[in-house]
C-alpha positions as CSV (number, residue, x, y, z in Angstrom):
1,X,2.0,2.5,-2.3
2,X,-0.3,3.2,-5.4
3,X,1.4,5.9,-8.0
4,X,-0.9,7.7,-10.5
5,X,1.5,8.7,-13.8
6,X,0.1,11.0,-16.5
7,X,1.7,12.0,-19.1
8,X,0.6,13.0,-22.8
9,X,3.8,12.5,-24.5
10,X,4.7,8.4,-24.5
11,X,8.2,8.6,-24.6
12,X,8.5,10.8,-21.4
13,X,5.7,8.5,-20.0
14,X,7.6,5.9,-20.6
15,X,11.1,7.4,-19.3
16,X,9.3,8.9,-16.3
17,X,7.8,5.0,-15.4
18,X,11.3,3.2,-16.3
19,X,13.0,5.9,-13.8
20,X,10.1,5.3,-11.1
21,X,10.2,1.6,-11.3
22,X,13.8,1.5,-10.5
23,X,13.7,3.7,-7.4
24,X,10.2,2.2,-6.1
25,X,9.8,-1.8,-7.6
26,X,7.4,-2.5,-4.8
27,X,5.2,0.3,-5.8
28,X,1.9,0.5,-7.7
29,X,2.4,2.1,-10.6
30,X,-0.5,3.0,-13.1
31,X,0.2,5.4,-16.5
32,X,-1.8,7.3,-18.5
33,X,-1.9,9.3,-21.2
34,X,-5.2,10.9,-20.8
35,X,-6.0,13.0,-17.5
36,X,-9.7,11.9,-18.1
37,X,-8.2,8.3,-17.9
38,X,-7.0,8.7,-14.4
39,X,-9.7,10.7,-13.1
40,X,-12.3,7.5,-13.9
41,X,-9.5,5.2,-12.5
42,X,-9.1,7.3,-9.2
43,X,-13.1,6.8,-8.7
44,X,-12.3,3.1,-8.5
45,X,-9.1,3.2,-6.2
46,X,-7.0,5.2,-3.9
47,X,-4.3,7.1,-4.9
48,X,-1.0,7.9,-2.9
49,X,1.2,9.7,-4.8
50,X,0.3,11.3,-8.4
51,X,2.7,12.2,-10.5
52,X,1.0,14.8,-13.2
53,X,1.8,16.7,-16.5
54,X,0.6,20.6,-15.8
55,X,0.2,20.5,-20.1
56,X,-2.2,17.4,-20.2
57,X,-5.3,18.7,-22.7
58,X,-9.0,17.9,-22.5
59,X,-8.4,17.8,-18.6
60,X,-4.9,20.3,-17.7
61,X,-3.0,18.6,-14.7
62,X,-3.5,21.3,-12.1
63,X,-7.3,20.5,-12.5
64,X,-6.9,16.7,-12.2
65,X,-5.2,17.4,-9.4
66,X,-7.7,19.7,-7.9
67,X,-10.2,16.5,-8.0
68,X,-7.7,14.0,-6.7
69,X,-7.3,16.5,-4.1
70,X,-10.9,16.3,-3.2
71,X,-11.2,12.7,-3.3
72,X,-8.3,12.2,-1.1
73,X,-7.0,14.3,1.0
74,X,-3.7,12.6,1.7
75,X,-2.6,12.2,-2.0
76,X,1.2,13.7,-2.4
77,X,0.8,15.7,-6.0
78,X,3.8,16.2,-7.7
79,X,3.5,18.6,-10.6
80,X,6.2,18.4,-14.2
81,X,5.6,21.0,-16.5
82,X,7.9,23.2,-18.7
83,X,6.4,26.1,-17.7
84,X,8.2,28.0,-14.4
85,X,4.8,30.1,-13.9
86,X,3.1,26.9,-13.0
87,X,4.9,26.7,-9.9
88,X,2.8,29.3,-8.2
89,X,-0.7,27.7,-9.3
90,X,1.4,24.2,-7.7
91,X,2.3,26.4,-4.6
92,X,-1.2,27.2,-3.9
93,X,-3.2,23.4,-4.2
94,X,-0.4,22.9,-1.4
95,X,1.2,20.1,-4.1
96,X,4.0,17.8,-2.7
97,X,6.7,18.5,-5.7
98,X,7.1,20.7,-8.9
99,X,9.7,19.9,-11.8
100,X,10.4,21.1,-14.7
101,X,10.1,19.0,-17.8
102,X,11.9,16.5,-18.7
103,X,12.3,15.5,-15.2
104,X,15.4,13.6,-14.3
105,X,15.9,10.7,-12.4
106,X,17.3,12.5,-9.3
107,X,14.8,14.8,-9.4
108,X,11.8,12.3,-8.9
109,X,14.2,11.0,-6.1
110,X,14.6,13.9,-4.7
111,X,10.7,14.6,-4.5
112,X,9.6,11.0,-3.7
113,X,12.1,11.5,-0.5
114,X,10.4,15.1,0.7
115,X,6.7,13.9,0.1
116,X,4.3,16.3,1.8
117,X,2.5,13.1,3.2
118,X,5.0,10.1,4.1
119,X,3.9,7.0,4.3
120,X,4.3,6.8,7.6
121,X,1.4,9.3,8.2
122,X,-0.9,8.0,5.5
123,X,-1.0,4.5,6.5
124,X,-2.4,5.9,9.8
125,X,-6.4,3.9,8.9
126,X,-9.0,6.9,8.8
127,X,-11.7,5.0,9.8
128,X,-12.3,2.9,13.7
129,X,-14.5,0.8,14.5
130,X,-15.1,-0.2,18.1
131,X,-16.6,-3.4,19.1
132,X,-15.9,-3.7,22.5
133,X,-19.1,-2.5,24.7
134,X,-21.6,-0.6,22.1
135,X,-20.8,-0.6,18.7
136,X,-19.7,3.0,17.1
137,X,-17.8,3.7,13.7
138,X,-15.4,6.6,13.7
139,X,-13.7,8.4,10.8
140,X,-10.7,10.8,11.7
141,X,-11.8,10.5,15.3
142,X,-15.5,11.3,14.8
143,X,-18.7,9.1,14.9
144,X,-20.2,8.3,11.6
145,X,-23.5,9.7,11.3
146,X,-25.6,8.0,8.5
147,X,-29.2,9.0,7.5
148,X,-31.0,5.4,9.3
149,X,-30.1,4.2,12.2
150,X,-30.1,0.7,10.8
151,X,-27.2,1.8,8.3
152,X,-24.7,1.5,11.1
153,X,-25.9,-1.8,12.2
154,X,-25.8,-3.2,9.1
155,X,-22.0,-1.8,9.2
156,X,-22.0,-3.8,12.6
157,X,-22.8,-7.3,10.7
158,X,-20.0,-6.9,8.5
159,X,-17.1,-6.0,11.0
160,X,-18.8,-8.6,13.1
161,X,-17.9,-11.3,10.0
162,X,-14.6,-10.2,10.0
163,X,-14.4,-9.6,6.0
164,X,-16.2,-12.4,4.8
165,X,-18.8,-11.8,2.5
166,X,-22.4,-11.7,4.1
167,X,-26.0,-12.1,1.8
168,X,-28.8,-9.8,1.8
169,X,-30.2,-12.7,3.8
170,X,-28.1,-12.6,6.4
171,X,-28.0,-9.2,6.9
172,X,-31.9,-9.3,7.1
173,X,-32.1,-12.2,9.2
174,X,-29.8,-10.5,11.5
175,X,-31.4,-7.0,11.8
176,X,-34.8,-7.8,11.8
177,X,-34.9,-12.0,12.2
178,X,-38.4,-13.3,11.8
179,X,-40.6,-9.9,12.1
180,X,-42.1,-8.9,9.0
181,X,-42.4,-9.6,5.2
182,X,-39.1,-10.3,3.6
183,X,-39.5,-8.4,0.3
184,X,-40.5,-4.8,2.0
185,X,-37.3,-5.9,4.4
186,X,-34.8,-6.3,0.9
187,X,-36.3,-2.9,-0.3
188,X,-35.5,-1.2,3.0
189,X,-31.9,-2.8,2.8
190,X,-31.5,-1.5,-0.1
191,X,-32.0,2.0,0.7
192,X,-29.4,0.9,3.7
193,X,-27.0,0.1,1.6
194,X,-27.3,3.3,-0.7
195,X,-27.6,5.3,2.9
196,X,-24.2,3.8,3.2
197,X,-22.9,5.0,0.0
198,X,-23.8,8.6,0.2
199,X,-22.0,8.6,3.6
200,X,-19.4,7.6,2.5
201,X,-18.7,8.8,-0.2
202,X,-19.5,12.4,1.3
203,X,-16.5,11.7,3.6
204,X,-14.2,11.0,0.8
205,X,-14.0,6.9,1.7
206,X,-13.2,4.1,-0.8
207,X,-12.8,0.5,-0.8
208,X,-14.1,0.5,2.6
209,X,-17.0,-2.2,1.4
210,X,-16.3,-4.8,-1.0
211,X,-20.0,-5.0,-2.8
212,X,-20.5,-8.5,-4.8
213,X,-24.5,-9.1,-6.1
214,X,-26.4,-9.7,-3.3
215,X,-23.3,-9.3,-0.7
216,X,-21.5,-7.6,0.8
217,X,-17.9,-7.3,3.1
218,X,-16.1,-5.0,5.5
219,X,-12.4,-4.6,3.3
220,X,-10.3,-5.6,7.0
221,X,-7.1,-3.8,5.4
222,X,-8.9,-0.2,5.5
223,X,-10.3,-0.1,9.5
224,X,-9.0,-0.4,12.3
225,X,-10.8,-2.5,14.5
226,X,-10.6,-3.4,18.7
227,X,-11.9,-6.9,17.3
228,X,-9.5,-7.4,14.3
229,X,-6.5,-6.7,16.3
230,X,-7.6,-8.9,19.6
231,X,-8.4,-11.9,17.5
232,X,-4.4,-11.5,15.5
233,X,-2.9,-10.6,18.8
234,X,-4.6,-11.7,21.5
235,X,-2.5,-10.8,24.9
236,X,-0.3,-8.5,22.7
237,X,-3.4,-6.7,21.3
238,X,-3.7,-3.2,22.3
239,X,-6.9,-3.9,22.9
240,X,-8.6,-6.1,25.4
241,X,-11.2,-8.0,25.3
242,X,-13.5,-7.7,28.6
243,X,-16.3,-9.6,28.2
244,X,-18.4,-6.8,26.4
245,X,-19.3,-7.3,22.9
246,X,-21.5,-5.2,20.5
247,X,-24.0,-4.4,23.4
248,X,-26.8,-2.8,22.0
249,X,-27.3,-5.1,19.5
250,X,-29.0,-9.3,20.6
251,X,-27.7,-10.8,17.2
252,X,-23.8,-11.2,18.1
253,X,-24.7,-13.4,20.7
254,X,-22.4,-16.4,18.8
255,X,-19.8,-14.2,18.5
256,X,-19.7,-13.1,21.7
257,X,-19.6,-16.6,23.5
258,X,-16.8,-17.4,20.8
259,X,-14.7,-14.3,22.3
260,X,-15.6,-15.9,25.6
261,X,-14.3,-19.0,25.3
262,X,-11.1,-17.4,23.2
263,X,-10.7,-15.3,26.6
264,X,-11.3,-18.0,29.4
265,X,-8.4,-20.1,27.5
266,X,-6.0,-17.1,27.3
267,X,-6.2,-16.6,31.0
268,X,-6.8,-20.4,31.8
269,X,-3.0,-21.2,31.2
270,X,-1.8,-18.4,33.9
271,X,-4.2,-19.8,36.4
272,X,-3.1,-23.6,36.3
């Protein structure tokens, strides 16, 4: 669970964090003093619950909010300010909590306990990706629909390395193999890899992709995948694996004779 504090004054900051650090130690917990602060850190990570000062200047508290809001939809905002009239503003952005400053103790329990999102719904992983038969990507039930084709394939490579980090190379070699010149290939990868940017960024997704120079990984804690969870679970899996792997693609043809031979000894025990 990653909490978002933001306070201008320090020593209610400071109060505020002692009190939430007690009654969550396993949380997250970032602070600021500066809405503007937050903002650039929420572009860089998710944020769960954000606990914000209505009075913050430069950027007021209701409008930081507003932005978390559209960056993630899920995030519980829980609104301190001294001013009652604020409530209404809260009321309407559909906020999580409101209290009036200086917040107490019990009243940050009291809100943390009655959030408008529990945990229990957000860790529900917005984005599927199937494996098993053809290849598709899903985010809150729907397929992902990216500008190229080859965007989604190159998504395929990545889920298909199970979180390890994969070259430009690879990629390349695996989408296109021997056919053509390798410099006009990186430049079309590269407008692949923004392709899959854009998208998602337009459907409010972060941390999805871990991007290092000249790689790249699928982040295995953000998707849920028929693949991931066969390979941890095997038998218990909730998915099966039926011999059908990645269909429309040639490439996963190691892979797939892997899952094979993971399969045949499965079953092989119950047969002897």
């Amino acid at each position: 669970m990653k909490i978002f504090i933001v306070l201008e004054d320090e020593a209610e900051l400071r109060q505020v964090t002692d009190d939430m650090k007690e009654l969550f130690p396993d949380a997250d917990i970032q602070v600021f003093d500066s809405s503007l602060k937050a903002l650039a850190a929420a572009r860089k990570t998710e944020v769960d619950i954000a606990v914000l000062s209505a009075e913050t200047p430069e950027l007021g508290g209701m409008d930081l909010g507003q932005y978390l809001t559209e960056m993630y939809p899920m995030v519980n905002l829980i609104f301190l300010s001294r001013d009652k009239a604020k409530s209404y503003e809260a009321m309407e952005m559909h906020a999580s909590g409101y209290l009036l400053r200086p917040a107490e103790k019990a009243g940050i329990r009291r809100e943390m306990e009655d959030l408008r999102h529990p945990d229990v719904q957000k860790n529900q992983k917005r984005v599927f990706a199937q494996t098993f038969g053809n290849f598709e990507l899903f985010v809150d039930g729907d397929p992902v629909r990216f500008k190229y084709s080859r965007t989604k394939e190159v998504v395929a490579v990545l889920v298909n390395n199970c979180g390890a980090q994969t070259t430009n190379g690879e990629i390349i070699a695996c989408l296109w193999e021997d056919d053509g010149d390798p410099e006009k290939k990186a430049s079309y990868l590269s407008n692949l890899r923004q392709d899959l940017q854009n998208t998602f960024n337009s459907l409010k997704l972060t941390g999805i992709i871990h991007k290092q120079r000249g790689s790249m990984a699928i982040a295995r804690d953000k998707v849920e995948c028929d693949l991931f969870d066969w390979l941890e679970n095997k038998k218990e899996s909730k998915y099966q694996y039926l011999g059908d792997y990645m269909n429309q693609y040639s490439w996963p043809e190691y892979k797939h004779a892997e899952l094979d031979d993971i399969s045949y000894a499965l079953y092989e025990d119950e047969d002897m």
